[in-house]
C-alpha positions in Angstrom: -22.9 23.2 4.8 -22.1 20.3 6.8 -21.6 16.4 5.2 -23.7 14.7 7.2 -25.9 12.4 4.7 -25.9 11.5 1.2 -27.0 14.2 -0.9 -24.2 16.6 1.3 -21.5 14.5 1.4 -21.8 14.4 -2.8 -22.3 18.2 -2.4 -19.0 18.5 -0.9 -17.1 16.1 -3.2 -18.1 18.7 -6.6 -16.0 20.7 -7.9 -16.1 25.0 -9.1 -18.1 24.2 -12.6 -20.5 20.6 -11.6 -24.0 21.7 -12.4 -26.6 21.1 -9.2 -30.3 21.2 -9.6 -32.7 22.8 -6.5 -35.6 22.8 -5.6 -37.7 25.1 -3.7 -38.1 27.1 -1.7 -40.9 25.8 -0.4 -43.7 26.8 1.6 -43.6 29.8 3.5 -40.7 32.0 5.1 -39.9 35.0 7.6 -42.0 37.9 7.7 -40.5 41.0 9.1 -42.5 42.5 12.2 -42.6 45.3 14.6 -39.6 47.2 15.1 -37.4 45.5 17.4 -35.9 41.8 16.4 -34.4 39.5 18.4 -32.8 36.6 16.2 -31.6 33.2 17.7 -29.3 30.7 15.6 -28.4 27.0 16.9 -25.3 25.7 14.7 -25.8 26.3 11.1 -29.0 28.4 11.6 -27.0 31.4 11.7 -27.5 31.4 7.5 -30.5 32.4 7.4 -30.9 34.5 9.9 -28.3 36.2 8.2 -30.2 36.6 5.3 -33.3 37.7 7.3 -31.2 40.6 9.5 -30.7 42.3 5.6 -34.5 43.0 5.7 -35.1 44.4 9.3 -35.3 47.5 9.9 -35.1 49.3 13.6 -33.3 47.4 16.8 -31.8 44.2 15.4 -30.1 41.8 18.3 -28.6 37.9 17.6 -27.7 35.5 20.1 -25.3 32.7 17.8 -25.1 29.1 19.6 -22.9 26.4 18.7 -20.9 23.8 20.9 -17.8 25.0 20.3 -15.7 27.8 18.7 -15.0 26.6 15.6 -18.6 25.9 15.0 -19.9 29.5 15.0 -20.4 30.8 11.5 -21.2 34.3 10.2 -20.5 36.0 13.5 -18.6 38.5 11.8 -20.8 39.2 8.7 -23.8 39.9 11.6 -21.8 42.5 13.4 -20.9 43.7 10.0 -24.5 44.4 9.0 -24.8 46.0 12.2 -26.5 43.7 14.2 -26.3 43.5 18.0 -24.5 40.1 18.0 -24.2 38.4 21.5 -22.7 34.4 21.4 -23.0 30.8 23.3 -20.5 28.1 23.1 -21.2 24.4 24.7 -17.7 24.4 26.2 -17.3 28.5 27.0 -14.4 28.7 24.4 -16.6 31.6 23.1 -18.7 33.8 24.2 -20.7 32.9 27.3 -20.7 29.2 28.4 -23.8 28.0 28.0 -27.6 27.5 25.6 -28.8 30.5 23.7 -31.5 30.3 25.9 -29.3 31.6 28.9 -28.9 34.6 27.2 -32.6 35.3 25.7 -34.5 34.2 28.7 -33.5 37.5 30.7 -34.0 39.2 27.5 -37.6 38.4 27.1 -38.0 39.1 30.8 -36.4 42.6 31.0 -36.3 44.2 27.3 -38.1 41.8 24.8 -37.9 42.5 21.4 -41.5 42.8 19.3 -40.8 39.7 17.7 -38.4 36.7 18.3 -36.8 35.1 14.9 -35.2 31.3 15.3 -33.6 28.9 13.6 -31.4 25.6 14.9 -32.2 22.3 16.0 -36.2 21.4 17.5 -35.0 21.4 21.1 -33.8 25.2 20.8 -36.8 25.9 19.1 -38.8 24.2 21.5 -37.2 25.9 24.4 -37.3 29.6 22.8 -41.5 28.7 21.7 -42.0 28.3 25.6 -39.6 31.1 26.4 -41.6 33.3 24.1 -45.4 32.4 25.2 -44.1 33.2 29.0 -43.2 36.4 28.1 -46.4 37.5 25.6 -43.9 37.5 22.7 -44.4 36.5 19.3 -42.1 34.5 17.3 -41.7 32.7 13.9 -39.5 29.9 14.5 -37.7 27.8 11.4 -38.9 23.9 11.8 -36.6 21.5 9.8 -37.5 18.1 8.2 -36.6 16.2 4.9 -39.3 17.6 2.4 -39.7 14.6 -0.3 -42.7 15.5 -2.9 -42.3 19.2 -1.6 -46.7 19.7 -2.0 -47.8 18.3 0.6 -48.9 14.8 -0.4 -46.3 12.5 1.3 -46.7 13.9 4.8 -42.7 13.1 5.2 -42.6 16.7 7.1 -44.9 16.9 9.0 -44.2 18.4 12.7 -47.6 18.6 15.4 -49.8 18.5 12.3 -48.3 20.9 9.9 -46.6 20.1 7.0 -43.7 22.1 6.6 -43.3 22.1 3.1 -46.5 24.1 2.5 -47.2 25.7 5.6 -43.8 26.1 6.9 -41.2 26.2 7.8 -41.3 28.9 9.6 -44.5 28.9 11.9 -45.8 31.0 14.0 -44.9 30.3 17.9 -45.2 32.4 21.0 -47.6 34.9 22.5 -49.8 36.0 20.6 -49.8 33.8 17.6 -48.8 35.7 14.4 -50.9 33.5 12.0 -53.3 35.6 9.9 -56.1 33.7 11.9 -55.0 35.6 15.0 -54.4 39.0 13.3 -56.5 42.4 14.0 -58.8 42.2 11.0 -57.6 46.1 10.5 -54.0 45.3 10.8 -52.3 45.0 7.5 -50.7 41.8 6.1 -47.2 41.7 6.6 -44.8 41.3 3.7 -42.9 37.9 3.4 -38.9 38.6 3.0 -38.7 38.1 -0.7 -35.6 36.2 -2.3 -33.8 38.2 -5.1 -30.2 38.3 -3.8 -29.5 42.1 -6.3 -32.6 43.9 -3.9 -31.7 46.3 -1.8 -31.2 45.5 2.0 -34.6 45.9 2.4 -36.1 42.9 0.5 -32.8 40.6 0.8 -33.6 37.2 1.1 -34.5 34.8 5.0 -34.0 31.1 2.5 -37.1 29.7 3.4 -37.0 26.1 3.1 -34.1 23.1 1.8 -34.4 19.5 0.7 -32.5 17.8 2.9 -32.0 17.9 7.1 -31.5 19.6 9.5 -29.2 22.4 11.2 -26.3 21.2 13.5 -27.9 20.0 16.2 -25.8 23.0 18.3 -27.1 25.4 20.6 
């Protein structure tokens, strides 16, 4: 976690035994789909798409972005869980110079995965939406925003009319949409990644939503 505001900078001043109170998570997280996964972190993203590779199942591949070296987290703990882990840095001192985007346009074009997986700041996410529709690939990508009353009554989150505290933050995003509106009325509801960190691999944890802004705005 990065001190960049208030309520992180006091995070980082406690010390092993200060009591914190959370809230969440709120509205509506991950949901595991098809069989092969592409995940895409900007920055601090990485978390919880960490998290989220623990429930996959089948091909799992990661493209980690940040603008530098020292900036890329969990690298290692992907590769570990035996992800596919590819990475971007800003300034090339790791990885391939460059946007995560360099890396996962080609990727849609010549082996896309059945669903795309993102977290990072709105530009990446932007970018990777577009990327996705192009290529007929679906994708749940993680919107950030400071959630105040957490219901949906203050309207502080919302992004293009949504309001990420209840119907994010993950939303759906590419091509074709993979809201329950859109789904084949015979295809079964998928199964949100639920958050008990003693489950088995299988039902670990993708940490949803947080109180307070957004990932480092690297990509």
């Amino acid at each position: 976690m990065r001190a960049v505001g208030d309520v992180t900078n006091a995070l980082h001043a406690l010390k092993v035994g200060d009591e914190v109170g959370l809230r969440g998570p709120f509205g509506n997280g991950f949901v595991p789909e098809g069989a092969d996964h592409l995940l895409v972190a900007g920055g601090y993203g990485a978390a919880p798409m960490l998290f989220l590779s623990t429930a996959l199942r089948g091909r799992v591949r990661a493209v980690v972005g940040a603008r530098t070296k020292s900036e890329l987290i969990l690298v290692r703990a992907l590769d570990e869980g035996g992800v596919d882990v590819h990475t971007t840095t800003e300034d090339g001192s790791q990885g391939r110079q460059g946007l995560v985007t360099d890396v996962v346009a080609p990727w849609l074009a010549l082996d896309p995965p059945d669903t795309l997986y993102a977290c990072g700041p709105h530009g990446m996410l932007s970018a990777l939406d577009a990327l996705a529709a192009a290529s007929g690939v679906r994708a749940q990508l993680s919107w950030e925003a400071y959630m105040r009353c957490g219901v949906g009554l203050c309207g502080s989150c919302e992004h293009q009319g949504r309001l990420l505290c209840v119907d994010g933050p993950v939303l759906a995003g590419g091509t074709p949409r993979t809201d329950a509106a859109q789904r084949d009325p015979g295809d079964p509801a998928p199964t949100p990644v639920q958050s008990d960190p003693e489950t088995p691999r299988a039902e670990a944890s993708s940490t949803p939503g947080t109180s307070e802004g957004s990932p480092s705005p690297a990509t």
